[in-house]
VEXFIMAR-854472 format. One record per residue (C-alpha): residue in one letter; x, y, z. Coordinates in Angstrom, 3 decimals, decimal comma. Layout:
# residues N
<node "A"; <X; Y; Z>>
...
# end
This chain:
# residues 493
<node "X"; <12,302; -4,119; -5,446>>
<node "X"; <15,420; -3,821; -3,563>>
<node "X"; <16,180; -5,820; -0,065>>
<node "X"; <14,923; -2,597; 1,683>>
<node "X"; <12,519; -0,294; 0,610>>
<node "X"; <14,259; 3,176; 1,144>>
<node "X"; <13,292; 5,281; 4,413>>
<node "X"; <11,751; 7,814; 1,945>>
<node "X"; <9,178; 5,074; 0,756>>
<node "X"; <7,597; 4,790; 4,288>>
<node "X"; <4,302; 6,117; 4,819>>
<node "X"; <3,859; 9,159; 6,982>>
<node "X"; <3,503; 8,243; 10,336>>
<node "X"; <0,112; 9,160; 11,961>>
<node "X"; <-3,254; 7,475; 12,713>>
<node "X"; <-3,034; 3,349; 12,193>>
<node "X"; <-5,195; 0,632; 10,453>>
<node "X"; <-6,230; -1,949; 12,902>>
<node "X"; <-2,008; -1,344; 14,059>>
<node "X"; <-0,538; -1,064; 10,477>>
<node "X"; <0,420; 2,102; 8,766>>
<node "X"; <-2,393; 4,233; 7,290>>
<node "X"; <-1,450; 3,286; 3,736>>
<node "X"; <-2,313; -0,247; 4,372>>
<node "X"; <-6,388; 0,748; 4,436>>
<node "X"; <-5,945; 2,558; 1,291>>
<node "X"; <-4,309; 0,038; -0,526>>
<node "X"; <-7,020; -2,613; 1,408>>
<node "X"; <-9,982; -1,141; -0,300>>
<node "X"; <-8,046; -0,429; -3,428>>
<node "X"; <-7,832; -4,146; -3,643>>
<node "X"; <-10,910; -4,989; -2,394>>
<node "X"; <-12,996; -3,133; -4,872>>
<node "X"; <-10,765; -3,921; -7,560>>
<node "X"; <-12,084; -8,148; -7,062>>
<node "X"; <-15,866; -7,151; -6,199>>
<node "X"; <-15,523; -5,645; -10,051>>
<node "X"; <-13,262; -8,788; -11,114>>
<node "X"; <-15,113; -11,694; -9,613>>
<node "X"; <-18,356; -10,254; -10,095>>
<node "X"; <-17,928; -9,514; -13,749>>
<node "X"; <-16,615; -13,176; -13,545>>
<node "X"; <-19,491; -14,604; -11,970>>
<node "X"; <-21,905; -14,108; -14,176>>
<node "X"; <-19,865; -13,982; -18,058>>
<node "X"; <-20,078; -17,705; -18,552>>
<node "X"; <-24,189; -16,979; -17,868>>
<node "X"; <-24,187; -14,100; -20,233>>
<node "X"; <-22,283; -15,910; -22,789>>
<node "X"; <-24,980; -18,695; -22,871>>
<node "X"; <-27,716; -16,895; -22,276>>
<node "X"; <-30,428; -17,450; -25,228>>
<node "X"; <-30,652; -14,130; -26,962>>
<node "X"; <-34,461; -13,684; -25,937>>
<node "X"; <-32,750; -13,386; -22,052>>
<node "X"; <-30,039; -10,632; -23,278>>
<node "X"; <-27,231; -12,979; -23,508>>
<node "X"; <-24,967; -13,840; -26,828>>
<node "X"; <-26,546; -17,601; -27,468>>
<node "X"; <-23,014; -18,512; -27,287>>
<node "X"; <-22,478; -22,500; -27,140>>
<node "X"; <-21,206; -23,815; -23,928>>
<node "X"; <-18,244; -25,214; -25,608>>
<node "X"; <-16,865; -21,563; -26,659>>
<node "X"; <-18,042; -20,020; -23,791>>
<node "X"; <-16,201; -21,985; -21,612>>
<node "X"; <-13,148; -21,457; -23,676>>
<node "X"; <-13,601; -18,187; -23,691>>
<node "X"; <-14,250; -17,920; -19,561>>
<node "X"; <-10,583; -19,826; -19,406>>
<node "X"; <-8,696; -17,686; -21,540>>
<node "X"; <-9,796; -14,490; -20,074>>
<node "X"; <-8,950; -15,595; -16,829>>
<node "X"; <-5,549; -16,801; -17,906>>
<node "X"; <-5,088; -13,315; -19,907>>
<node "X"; <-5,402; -11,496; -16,651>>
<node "X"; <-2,626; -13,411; -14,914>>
<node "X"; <-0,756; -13,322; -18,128>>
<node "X"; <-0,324; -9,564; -17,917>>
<node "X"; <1,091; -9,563; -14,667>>
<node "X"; <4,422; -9,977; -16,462>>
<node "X"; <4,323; -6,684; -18,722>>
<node "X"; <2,648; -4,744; -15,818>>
<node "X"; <5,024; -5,892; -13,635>>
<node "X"; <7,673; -4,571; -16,115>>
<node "X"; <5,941; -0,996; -17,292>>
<node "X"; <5,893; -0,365; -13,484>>
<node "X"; <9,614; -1,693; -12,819>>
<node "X"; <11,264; 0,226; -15,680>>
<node "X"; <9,038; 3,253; -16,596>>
<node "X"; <5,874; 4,815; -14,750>>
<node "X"; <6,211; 3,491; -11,120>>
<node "X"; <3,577; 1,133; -9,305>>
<node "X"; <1,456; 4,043; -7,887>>
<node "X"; <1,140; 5,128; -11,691>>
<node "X"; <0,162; 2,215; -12,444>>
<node "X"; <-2,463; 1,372; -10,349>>
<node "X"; <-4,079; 4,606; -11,019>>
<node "X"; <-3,886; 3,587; -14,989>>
<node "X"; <-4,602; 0,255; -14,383>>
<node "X"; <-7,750; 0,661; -12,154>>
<node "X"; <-8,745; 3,306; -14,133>>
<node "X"; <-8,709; 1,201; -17,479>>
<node "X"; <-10,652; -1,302; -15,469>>
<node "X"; <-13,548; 0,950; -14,538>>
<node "X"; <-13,236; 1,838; -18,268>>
<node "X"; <-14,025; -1,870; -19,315>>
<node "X"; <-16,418; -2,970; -17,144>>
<node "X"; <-18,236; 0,181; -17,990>>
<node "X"; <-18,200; -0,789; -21,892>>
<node "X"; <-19,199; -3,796; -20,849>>
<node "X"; <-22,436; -2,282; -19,230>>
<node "X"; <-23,552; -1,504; -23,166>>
<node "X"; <-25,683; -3,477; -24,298>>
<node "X"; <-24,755; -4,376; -27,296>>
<node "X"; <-22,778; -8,147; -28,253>>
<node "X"; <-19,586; -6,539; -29,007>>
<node "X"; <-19,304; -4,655; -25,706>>
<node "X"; <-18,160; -7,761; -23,845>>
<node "X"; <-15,072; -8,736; -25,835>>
<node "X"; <-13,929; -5,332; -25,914>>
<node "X"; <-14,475; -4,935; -22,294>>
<node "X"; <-12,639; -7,819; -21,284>>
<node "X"; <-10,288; -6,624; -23,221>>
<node "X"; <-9,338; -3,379; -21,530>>
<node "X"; <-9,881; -5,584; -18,076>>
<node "X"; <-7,511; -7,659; -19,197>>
<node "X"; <-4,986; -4,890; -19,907>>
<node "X"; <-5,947; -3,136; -16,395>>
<node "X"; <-6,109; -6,014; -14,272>>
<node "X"; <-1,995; -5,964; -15,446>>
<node "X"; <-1,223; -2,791; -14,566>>
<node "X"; <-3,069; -3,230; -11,200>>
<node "X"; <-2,880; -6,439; -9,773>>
<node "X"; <1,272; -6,997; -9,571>>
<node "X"; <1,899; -4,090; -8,821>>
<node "X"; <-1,159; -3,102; -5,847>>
<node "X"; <0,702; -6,070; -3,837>>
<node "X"; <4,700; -4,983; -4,432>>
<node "X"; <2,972; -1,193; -2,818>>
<node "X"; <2,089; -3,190; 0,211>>
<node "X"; <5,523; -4,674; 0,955>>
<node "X"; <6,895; -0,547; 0,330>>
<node "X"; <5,079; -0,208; 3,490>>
<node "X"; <7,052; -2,030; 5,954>>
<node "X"; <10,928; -3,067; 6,090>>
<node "X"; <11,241; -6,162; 4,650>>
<node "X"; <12,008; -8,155; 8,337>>
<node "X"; <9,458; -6,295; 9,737>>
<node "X"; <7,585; -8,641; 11,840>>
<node "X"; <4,060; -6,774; 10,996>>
<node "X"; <4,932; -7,837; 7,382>>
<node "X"; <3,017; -11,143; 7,233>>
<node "X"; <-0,167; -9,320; 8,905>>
<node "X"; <-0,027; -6,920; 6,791>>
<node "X"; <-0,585; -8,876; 3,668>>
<node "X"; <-2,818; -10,728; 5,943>>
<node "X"; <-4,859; -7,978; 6,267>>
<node "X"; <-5,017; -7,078; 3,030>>
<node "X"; <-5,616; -10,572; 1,126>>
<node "X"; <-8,388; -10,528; 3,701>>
<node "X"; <-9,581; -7,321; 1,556>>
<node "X"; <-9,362; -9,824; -1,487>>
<node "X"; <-11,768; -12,471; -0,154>>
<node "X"; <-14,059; -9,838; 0,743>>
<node "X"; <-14,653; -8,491; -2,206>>
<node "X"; <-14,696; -11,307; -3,995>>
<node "X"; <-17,452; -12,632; -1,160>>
<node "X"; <-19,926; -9,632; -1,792>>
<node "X"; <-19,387; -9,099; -5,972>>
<node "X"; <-21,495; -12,306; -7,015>>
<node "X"; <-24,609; -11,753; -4,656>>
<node "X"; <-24,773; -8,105; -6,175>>
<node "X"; <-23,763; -8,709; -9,609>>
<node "X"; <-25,587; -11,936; -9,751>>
<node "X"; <-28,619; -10,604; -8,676>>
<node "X"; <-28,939; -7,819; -11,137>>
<node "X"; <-27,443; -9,454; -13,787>>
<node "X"; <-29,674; -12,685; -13,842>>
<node "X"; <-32,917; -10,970; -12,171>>
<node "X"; <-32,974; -7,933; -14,159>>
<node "X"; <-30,624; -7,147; -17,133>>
<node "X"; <-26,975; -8,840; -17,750>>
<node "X"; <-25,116; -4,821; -18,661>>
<node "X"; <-26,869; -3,769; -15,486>>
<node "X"; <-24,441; -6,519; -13,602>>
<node "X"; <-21,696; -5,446; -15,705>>
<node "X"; <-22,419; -1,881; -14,997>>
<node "X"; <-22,677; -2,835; -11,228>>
<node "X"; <-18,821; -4,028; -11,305>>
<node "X"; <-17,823; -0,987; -12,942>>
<node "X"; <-19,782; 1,141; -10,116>>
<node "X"; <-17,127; -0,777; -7,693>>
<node "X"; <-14,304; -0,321; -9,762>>
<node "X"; <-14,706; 3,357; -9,663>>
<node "X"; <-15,331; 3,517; -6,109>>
<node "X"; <-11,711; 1,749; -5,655>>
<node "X"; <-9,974; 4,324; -7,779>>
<node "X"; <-11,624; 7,564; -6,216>>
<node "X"; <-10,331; 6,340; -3,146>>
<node "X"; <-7,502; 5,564; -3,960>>
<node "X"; <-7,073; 9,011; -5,185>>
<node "X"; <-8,199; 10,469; -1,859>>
<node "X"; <-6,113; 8,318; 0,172>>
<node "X"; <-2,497; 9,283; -2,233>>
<node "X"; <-1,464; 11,127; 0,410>>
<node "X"; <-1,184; 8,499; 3,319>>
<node "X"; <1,601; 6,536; 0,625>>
<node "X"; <4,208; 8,824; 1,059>>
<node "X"; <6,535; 7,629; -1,223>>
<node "X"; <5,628; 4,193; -1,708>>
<node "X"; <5,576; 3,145; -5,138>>
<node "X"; <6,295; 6,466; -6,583>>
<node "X"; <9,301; 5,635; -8,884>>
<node "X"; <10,314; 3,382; -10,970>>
<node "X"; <12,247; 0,266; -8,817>>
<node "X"; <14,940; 0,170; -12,136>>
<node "X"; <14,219; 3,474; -14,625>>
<node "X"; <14,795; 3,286; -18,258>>
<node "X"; <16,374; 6,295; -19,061>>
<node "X"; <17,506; 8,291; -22,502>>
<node "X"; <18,205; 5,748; -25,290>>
<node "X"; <17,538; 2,756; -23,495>>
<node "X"; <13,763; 4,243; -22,626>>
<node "X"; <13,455; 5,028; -26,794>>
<node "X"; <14,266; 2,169; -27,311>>
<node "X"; <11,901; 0,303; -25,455>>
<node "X"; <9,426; 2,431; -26,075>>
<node "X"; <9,807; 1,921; -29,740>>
<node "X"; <10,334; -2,451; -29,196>>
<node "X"; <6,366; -1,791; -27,452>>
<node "X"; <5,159; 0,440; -30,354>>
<node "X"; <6,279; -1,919; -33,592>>
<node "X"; <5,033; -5,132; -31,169>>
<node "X"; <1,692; -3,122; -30,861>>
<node "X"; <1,789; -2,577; -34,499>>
<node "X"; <2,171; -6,404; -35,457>>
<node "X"; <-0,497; -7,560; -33,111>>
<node "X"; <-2,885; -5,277; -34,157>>
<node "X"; <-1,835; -5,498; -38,034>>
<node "X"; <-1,983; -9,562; -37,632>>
<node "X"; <-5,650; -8,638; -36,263>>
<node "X"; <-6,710; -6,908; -39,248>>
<node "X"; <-5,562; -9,861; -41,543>>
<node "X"; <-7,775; -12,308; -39,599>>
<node "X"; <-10,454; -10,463; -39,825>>
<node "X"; <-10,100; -9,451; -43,714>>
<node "X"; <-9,580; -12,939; -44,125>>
<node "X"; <-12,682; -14,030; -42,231>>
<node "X"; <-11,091; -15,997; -39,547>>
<node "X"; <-11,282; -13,468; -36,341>>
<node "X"; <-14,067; -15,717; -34,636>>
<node "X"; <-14,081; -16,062; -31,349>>
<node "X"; <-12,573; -19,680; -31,446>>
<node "X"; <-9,448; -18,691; -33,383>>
<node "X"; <-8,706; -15,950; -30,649>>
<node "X"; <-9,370; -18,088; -28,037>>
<node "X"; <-7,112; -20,608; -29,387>>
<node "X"; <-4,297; -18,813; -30,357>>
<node "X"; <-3,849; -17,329; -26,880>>
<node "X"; <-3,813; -20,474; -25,774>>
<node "X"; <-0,984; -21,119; -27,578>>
<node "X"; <0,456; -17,670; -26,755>>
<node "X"; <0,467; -17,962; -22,834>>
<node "X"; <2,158; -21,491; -23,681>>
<node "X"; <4,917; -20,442; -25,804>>
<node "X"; <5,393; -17,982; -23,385>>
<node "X"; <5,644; -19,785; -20,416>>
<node "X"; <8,079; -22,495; -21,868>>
<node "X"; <10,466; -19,592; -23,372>>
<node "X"; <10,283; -18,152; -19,889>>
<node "X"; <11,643; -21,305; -18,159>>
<node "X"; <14,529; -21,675; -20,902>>
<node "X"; <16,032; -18,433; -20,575>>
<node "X"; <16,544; -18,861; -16,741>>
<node "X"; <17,270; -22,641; -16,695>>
<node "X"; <19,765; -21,866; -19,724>>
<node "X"; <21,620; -18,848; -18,182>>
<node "X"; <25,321; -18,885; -17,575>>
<node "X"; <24,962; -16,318; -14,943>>
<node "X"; <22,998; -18,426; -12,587>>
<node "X"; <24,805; -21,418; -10,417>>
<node "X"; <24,141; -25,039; -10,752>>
<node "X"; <22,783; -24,671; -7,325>>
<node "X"; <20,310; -22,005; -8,669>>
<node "X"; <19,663; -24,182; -11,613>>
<node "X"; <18,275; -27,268; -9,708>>
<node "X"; <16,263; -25,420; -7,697>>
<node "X"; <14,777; -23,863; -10,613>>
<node "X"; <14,265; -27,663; -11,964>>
<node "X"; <12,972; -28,558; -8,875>>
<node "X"; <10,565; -25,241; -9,623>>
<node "X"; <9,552; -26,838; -13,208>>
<node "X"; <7,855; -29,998; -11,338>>
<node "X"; <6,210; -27,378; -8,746>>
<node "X"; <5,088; -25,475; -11,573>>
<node "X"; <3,326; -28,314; -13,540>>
<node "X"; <1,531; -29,772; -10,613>>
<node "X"; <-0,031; -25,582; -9,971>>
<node "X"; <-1,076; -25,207; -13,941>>
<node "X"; <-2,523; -28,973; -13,144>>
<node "X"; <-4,646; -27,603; -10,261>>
<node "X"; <-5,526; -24,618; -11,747>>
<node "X"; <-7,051; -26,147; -14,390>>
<node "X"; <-9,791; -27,905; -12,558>>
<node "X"; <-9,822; -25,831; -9,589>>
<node "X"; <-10,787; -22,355; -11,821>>
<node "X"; <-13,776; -24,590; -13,757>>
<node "X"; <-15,591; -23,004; -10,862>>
<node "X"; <-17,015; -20,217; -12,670>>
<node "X"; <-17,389; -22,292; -16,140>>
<node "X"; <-18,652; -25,416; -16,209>>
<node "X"; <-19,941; -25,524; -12,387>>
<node "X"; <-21,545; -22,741; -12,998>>
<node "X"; <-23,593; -24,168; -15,518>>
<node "X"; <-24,293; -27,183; -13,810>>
<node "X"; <-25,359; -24,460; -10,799>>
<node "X"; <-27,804; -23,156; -13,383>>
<node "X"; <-29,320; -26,139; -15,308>>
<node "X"; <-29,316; -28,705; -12,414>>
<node "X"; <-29,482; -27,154; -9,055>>
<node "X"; <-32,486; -26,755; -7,546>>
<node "X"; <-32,292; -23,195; -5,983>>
<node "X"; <-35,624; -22,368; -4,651>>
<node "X"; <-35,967; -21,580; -1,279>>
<node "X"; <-38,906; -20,392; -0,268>>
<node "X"; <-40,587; -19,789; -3,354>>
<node "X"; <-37,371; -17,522; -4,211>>
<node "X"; <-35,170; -18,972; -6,759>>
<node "X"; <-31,513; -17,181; -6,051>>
<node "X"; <-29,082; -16,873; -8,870>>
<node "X"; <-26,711; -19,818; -9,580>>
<node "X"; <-24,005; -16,732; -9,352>>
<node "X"; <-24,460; -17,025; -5,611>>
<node "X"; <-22,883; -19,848; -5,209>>
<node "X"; <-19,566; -18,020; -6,406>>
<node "X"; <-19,061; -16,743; -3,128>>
<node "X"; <-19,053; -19,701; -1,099>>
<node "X"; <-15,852; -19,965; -2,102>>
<node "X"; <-14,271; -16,802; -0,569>>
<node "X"; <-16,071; -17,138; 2,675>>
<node "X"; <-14,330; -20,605; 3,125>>
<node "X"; <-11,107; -19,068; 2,375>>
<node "X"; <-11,680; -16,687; 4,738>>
<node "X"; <-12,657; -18,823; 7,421>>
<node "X"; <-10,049; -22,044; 6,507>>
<node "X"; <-6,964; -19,641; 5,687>>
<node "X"; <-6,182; -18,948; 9,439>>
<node "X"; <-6,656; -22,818; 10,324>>
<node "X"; <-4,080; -23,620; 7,269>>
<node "X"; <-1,598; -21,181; 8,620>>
<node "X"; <-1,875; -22,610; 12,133>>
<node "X"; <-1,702; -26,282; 10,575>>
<node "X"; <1,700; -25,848; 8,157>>
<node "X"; <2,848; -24,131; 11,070>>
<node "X"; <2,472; -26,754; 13,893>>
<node "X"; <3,904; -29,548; 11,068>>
<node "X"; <7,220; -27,475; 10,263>>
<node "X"; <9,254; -29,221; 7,844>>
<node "X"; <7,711; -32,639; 8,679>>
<node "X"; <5,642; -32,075; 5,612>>
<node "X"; <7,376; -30,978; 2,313>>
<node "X"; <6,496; -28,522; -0,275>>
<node "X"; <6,075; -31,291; -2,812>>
<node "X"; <4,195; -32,814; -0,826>>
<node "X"; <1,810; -30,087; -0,049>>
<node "X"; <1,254; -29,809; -3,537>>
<node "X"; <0,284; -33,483; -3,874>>
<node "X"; <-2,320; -32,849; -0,922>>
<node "X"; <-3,418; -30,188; -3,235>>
<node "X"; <-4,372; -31,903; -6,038>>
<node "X"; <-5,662; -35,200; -4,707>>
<node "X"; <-7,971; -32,610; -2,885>>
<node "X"; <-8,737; -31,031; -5,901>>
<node "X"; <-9,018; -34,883; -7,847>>
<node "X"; <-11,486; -35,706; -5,107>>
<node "X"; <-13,471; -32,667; -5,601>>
<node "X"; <-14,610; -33,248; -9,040>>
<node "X"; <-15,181; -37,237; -8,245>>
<node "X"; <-17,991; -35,900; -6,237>>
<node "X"; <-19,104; -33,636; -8,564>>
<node "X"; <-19,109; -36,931; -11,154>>
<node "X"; <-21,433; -38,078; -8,535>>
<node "X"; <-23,764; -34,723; -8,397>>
<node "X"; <-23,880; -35,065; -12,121>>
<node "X"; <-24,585; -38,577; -11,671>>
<node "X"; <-28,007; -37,645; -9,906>>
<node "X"; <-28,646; -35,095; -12,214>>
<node "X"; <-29,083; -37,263; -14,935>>
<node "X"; <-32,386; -37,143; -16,465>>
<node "X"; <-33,284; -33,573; -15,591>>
<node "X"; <-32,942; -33,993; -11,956>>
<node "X"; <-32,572; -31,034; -9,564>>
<node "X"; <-29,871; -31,577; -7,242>>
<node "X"; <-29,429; -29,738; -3,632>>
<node "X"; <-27,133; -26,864; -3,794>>
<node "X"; <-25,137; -28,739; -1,008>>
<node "X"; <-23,465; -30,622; -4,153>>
<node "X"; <-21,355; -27,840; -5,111>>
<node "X"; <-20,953; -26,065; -1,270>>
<node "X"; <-19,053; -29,175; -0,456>>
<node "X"; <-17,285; -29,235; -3,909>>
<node "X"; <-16,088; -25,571; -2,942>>
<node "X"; <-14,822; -27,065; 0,170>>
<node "X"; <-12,817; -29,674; -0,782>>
<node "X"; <-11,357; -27,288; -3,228>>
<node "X"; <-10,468; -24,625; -0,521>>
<node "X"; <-8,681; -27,192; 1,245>>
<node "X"; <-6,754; -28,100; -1,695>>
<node "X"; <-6,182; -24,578; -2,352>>
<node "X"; <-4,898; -23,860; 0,815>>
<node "X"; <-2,777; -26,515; 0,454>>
<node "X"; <-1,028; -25,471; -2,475>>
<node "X"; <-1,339; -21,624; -3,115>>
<node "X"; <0,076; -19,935; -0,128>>
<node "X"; <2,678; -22,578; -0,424>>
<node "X"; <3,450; -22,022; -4,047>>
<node "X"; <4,099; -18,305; -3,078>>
<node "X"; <6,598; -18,834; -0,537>>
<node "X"; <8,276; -21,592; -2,455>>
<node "X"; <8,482; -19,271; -5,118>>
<node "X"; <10,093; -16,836; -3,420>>
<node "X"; <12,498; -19,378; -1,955>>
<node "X"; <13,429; -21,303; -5,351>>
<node "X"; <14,273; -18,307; -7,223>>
<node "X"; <17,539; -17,542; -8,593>>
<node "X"; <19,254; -14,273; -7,275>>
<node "X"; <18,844; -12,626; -10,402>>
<node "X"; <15,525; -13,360; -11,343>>
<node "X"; <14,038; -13,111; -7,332>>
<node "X"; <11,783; -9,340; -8,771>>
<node "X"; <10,203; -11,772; -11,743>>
<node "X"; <9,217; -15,103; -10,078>>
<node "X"; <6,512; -13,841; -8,787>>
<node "X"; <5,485; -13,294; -12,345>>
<node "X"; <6,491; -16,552; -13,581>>
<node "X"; <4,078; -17,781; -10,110>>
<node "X"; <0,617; -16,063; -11,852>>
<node "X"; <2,011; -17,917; -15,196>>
<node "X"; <0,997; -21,013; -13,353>>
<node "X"; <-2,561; -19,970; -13,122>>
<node "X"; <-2,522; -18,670; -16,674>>
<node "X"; <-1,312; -21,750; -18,169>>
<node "X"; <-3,673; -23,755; -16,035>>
<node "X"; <-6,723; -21,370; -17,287>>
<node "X"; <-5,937; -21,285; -20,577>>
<node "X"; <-5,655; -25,375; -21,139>>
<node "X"; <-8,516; -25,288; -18,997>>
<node "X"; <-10,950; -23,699; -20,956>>
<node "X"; <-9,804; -25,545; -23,768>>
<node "X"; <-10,584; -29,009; -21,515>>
<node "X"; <-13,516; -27,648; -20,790>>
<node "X"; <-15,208; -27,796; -23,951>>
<node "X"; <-15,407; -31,709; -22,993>>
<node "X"; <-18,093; -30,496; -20,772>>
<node "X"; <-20,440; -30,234; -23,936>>
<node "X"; <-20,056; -33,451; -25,880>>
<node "X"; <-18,729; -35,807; -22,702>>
<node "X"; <-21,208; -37,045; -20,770>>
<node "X"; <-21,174; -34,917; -17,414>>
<node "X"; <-20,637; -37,766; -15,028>>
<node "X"; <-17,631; -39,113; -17,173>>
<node "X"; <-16,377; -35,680; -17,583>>
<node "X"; <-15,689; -35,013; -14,025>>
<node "X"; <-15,106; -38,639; -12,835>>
<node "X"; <-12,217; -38,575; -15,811>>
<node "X"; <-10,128; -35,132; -15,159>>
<node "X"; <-10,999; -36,074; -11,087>>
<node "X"; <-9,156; -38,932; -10,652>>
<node "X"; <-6,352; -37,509; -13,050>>
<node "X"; <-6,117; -35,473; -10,721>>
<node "X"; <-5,741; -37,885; -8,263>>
<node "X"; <-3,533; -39,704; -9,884>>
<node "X"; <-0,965; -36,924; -10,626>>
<node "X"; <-0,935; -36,340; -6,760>>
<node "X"; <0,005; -39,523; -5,808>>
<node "X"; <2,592; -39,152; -8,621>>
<node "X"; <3,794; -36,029; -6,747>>
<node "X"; <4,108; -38,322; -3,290>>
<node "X"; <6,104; -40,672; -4,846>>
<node "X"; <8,718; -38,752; -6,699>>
<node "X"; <9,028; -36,260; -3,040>>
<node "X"; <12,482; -37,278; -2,412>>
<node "X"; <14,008; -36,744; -5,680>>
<node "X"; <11,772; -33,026; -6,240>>
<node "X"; <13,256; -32,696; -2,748>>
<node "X"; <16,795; -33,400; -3,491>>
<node "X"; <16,903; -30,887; -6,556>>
<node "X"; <15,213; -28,147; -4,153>>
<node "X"; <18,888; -28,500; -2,561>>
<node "X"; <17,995; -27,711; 1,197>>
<node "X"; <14,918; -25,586; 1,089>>
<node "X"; <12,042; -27,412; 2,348>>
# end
């Protein structure tokens, strides 16, 4: 996206959203509903996946379905790059969050089947939607206001509030159908608020104005064929290298899981080498993009424990929390929205923090804060599992203030990460850092879920205690290798 949106992508002018233009609401619920679908679906897969086959669910082992939980996860961040791309160079963003929340609402509604092979495909087209969607929902937002607008920063505010929210409401609906009365009727519950987000999104295309309505860089004649033909043969392979595995017996669930892994690594590291090893960009440039390597790291690092959340702690908020209250025993799903409502109420206090501290406290340093917090939260949850030990309920309060240490950490690092990201970035390559940003998170979710299979043959308490104080451990790393991360960040703070 250029410096400046043009003055044709501004929104009509008319009625307001709490002060921003009209657009913003549409996009707001677009977003909203988009994670009640996401994070509900998420909240209760990893419960599905274990589920005994008696309850509905796929008598999947832990092991795989954590696995399985990571690399979806790290999928959907993953194909922020290629959405990011399809809406750059052919269809547009507004396209594609039409197509993308439509093939959404399409998987979670597959999902709803109830049949075993509904999930994988399901995910699958999530995967693909979430894409198309979730890159390309956010770059809409910033069409809506000049880029030193000083309503900017509310704006996205505002709408990352929309985020939280739905995320906040998904699990107590989802949850509580899914675990109290059939697992495809929670599926079918996110795919209910999927297609609410579209049809409204629909209805409220004509508050956009042009925002997001061409291409930001068109392909055009040959060059279009030819991409078009590069994404057909690709499409081709991957689904021809399919069919061998599974004439060949191998296409389990642990070899797929496994060789994405290995996928959204390879990509990540051939990412990094074509920008650090282009001619184009300065040596300025290049150090800050070596500075960006360390920054990078220390995310995947915190990603990795911090998105466990809805794996293996949601497990442990199964099997050893006791949850009655009242005689009512909620669903261990609920828990999954403590985390939003934290955000919601710590994000404000964050921004007022960093902002009262100005550049007395670094970015790499912020980071550290990060994952010590983050180290520290699973040391307590060594000590949770520690009291669990011998089929001991423990209160619920274990994992509300495991959530909040994590929040802090997260605010610490991910709203931090974003604006270094922006800052770091080479000229050339400022439109795909933020891509290279959700590669973090993918990289972090995919190792994850392959660290989490630990979960099942480690003991719990020496499971959490271990990857904790790693955790730790990296962090104070961070701290003491500040100035020299610093000093390659060549004047930005």
């Amino acid at each position: 996206m250029s410096s400046d949106a043009p003055v044709g992508a501004r929104p009509p002018a008319g009625k307001t959203f709490f002060g921003h233009p009209r657009a913003l609401s549409t996009l707001f619920l677009t977003e909203m509903w988009e994670r009640f679908s996401f994070y509900g679906m998420r909240a209760i897969l990893v419960l599905y996946l274990t589920a005994a086959v008696a309850d509905g669910g796929l008598d999947l082992g832990e092991s795989s379905a954590n696995a399985v939980y990571g690399t979806y996860n790290a999928m959907v961040y993953l194909m922020a790059l290629p959405g990011g791309w399809v809406a750059d160079r052919l269809i547009g963003a507004r396209r594609s969050v039409l197509w993308g929340g439509v093939v959404i609402a399409a998987g979670h509604y597959v999902m709803a089947i109830p049949t075993g092979w509904s999930v994988f495909a399901g995910m699958a087209l999530i995967v693909l939607g979430t894409g198309l969607l979730k890159p390309n929902i956010s770059t809409m937002v910033g069409d809506l206001y000049e880029r030193d607008s000083p309503r900017r920063d509310a704006g996205f505010s505002i709408f990352y509030m929309g985020i939280n929210l739905g995320a906040f409401i998904a699990p107590l609906i989802t949850g509580f159908l899914g675990e109290k009365i059939n697992w495809h009727l929670g599926f079918g519950a996110a795919a209910v608020g999927m297609t609410f987000g579209v049809l409204q999104y629909v209805l409220g295309r004509r508050n956009l104005g042009d925002a997001g309505a061409r291409p930001a860089d068109p392909l055009l004649g040959a060059d279009r064929r030819r991409a078009l033909t590069r994404v057909g043969v690709a499409s081709v392979v991957v689904l021809a290298f399919g069919l061998v595995l599974l004439l060949a017996g191998w296409f389990t669930v642990d070899t797929v899981v496994n060789l994405l892994t290995v996928v959204t690594v390879l990509v990540t590291v051939g990412y990094f080498t074509r920008i650090l090893t282009d001619r184009e960009i300065s040596d300025t440039e290049r150090s800050r993009m070596k500075a960006y390597v360390w920054l990078f790291l220390f995310a995947a690092s915190f990603w990795l424990i911090y998105d466990q959340a809805g794996s293996v702690l949601n497990i442990f908020a199964a099997d050893r929390t006791d949850r009655s209250v009242g005689g009512f025993t909620f669903p261990a799903s609920w828990l999954q929205s403590v985390n939003p409502i934290l955000i919601i109420i710590g994000a404000p206090l964050a921004a007022a923090l960093w902002l009262k501290l100005g550049h007395r406290v670094s970015t790499p340093t912020k980071f550290a804060v990060g994952l010590v917090l983050n180290g520290l939260s699973f040391v307590l949850m060594a000590a949770a599992a520690r009291a669990a030990v011998g089929g001991d309920l423990v209160s619920p309060l274990w994992l509300v203030a495991v959530y909040a240490i994590q929040v802090a950490g997260e605010l610490s690092l991910s709203p931090v990460g974003l604006s270094a990201t922006t800052k770091l970035a080479p000229v050339k390559y400022a439109s795909q850092m933020l891509g290279l940003w959700f590669l973090a998170t993918a990289v972090g979710d995919a190792i994850g879920g392959q660290v989490a299979r630990l979960a099942d043959t480690w003991s719990q308490p020496v499971y959490f205690l271990t990857f904790g104080l790693a955790s730790v451990v990296l962090g104070l790393a961070a701290v003491m290798f500040t100035r020299q991360i610093r000093q390659l960040m060549a004047g930005i703070h």
